[in-house]
C-alpha positions as CSV (number, residue, x, y, z in Angstrom):
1,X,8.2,-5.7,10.3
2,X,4.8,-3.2,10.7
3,X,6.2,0.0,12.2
4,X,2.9,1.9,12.5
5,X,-0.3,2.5,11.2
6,X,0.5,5.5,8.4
7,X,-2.8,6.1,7.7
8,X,-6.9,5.6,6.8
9,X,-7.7,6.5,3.7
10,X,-11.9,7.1,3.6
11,X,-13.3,7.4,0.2
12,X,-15.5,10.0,-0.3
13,X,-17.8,11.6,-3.6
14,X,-16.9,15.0,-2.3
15,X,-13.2,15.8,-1.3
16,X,-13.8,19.2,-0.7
17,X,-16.5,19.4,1.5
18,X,-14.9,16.2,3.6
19,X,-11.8,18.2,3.4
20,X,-14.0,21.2,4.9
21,X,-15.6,18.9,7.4
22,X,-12.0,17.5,8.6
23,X,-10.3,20.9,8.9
24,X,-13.3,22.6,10.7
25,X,-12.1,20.0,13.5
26,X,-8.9,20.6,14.0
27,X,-7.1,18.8,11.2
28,X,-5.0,20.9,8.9
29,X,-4.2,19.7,5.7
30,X,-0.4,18.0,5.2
31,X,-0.4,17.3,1.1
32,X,-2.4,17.1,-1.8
33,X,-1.9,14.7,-4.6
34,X,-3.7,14.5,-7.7
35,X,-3.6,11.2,-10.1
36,X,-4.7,10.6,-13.8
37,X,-7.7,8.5,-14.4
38,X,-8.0,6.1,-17.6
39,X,-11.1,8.2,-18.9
40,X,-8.5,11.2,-19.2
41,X,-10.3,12.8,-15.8
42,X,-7.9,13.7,-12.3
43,X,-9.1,12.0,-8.7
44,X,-7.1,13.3,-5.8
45,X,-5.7,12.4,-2.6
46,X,-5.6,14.5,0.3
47,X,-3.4,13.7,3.6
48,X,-4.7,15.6,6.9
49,X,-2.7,16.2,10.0
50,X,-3.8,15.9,13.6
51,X,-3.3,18.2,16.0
52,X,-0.5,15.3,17.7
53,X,2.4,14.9,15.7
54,X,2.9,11.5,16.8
55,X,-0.3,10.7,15.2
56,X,-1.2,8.8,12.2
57,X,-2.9,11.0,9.1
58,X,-6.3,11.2,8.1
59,X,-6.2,10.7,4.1
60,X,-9.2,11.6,1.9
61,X,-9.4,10.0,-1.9
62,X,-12.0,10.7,-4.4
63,X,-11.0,7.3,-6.4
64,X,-14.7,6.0,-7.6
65,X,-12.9,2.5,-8.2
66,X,-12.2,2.1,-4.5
67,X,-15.3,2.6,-2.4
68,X,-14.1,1.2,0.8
69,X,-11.5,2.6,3.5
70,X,-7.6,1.8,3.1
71,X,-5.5,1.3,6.2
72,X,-2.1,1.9,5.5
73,X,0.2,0.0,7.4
74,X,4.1,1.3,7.5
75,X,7.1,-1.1,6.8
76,X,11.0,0.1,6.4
77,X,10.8,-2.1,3.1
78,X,7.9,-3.2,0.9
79,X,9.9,-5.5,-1.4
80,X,11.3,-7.0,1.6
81,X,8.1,-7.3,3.5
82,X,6.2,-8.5,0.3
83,X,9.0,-11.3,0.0
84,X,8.7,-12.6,3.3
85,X,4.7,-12.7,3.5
86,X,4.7,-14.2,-0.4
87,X,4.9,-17.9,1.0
88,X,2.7,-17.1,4.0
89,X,-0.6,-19.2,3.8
90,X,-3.6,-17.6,3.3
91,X,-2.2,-13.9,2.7
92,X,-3.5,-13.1,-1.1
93,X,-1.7,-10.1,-2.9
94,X,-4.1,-8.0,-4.5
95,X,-1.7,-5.4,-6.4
96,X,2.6,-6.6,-5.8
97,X,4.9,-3.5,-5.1
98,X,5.1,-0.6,-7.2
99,X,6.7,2.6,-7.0
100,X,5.4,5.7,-5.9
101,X,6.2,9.2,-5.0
102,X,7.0,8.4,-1.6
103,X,8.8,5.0,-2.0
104,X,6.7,1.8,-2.6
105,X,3.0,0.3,-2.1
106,X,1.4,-3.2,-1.8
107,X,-1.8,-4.3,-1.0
108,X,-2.5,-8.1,0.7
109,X,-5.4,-9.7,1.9
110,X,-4.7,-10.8,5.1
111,X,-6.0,-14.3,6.2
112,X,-8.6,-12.9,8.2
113,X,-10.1,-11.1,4.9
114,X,-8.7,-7.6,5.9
115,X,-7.1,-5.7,2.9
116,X,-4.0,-3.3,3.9
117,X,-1.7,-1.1,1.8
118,X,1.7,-2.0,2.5
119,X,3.7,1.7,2.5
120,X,7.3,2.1,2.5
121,X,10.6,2.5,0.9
C-alpha cells in the first residue's frame, strides 16, 4: 500500500535563505510551487533534490498555518488507500482526498498520533 517516503516537508519563516542553506549543501532545487492564501497573499513550496536519485526530496513551505513538519508518504492511489484505512480504528482523517497538481493528497492521523500526507494518483 505505502510505496516510499516522498518527502519531509519543514516549515520555515524564511524560504529563501532555507532554500540557500539547502542548496549550499548539495541539494539542488527540483520545483517550485506557489499557492494563494485567503488574505489575498502567495506562500510557496519548494521541492529539493539530493545528490541520489533514489532519494526522497527535501521540501521547504512557507505556510504560516502549518508550523510543524509533513512526511509525505507515497501510495499508487489515495482514494483507494483512503477507502481501505476509513474503517481502520483509531486512524482519524484530518483533510479526505483532494486533487492536486500532481494527482491527489490526504492527511490521517495515525493511531499512534503521527500525522502523514497521503500523496498519489
Amino acid at each position: 500500500m505505502i510505496r516510499k517516503i516522498e518527502c519531509v516537508c519543514m516549515p520555515t519563516k524564511d524560504i529563501a535563505a532555507s532554500e540557500a542553506f539547502y542548496l549550499s549543501l548539495g541539494l539542488t532545487r527540483g520545483w517550485i510551487i506557489e499557492r494563494p492564501r485567503p488574505d489575498g497573499g502567495i506562500w510557496t513550496l519548494i521541492g529539493l533534490k539530493f545528490p541520489d536519485v533514489a532519494s526522497s526530496e527535501l521540501v521547504l513551505s512557507d505556510n504560516a498555518d502549518i508550523d510543524f513538519p509533513e512526511v509525505e508518504l507515497a501510495v499508487d492511489d489515495v482514494r483507494a488507500t483512503f477507502a481501505e484505512l476509513r474503517g481502520y480504528a483509531g486512524v482519524t482523517w484530518i483533510r479526505e482526498p483532494f486533487a492536486t497538481e500532481s494527482g491527489h493528497v490526504a492527511v490521517m492521523e495515525a493511531p499512534d498520533g503521527n500525522v502523514f500526507v497521503l500523496v498519489g494518483a
